[in-house]
N, C-alpha and C positions, 0 to 999 in steps of 0.2 A: 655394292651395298655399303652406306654410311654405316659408322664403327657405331652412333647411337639406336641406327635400325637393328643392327645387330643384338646390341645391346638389348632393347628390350625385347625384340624377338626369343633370346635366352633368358630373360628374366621374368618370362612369365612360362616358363615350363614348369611341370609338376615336379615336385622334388620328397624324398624320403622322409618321412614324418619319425620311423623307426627304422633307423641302419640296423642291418644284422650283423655287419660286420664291429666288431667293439674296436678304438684306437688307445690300445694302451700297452705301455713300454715295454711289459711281458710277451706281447702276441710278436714280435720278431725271433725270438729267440729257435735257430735250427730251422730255420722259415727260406725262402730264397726269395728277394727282391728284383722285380724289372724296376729298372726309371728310366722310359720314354721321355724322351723330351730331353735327358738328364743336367743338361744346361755345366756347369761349373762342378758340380755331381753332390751338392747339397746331401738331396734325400737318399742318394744311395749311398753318401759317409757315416749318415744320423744312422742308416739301417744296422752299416756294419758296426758297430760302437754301440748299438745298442743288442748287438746278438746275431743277425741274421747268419746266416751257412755262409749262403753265397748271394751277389751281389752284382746286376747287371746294368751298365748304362748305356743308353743307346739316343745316340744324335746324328743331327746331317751335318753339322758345324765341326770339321777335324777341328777349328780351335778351340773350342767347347770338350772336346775329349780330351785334348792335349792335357786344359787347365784342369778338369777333371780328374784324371794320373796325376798330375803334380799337385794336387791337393790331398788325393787318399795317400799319395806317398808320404808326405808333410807329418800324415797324421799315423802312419801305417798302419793301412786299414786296407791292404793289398789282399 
């Protein structure tokens, strides 16, 4: 499959008119975060720094976890 078939294959799926879920800086707080995918660990730094308990990253890429650790440490957010 071409990345444009793809493309619009997902771009015309139905999507939420009204989230229930609300995204606002208070809803972390004593919460526990997964980040799939966690990449460099981005969303699960923002989580801890902004409240979260605890705080999960998970990737297939050991060097994506590595820099992941060496960035919550940076900030400590262990």
């Amino acid at each position: 499959m071409k990345l444009k078939q793809l493309e619009g294959l997902l771009g015309g799926l139905q999507q939420f008119s009204n989230p229930k879920a609300e995204n606002t800086f208070g809803d972390l707080n004593g919460k526990v975060v997964a980040d799939f995918g966690c990449g460099c660990g981005t969303l699960g730094i923002a989580s801890a720094l902004l409240g979260a308990e605890h705080v999960i990253g998970v990737d297939v890429d050991p060097q994506s976890l590595d820099i992941a650790s060496i960035n919550a440490a940076e900030l400590k957010v262990n």
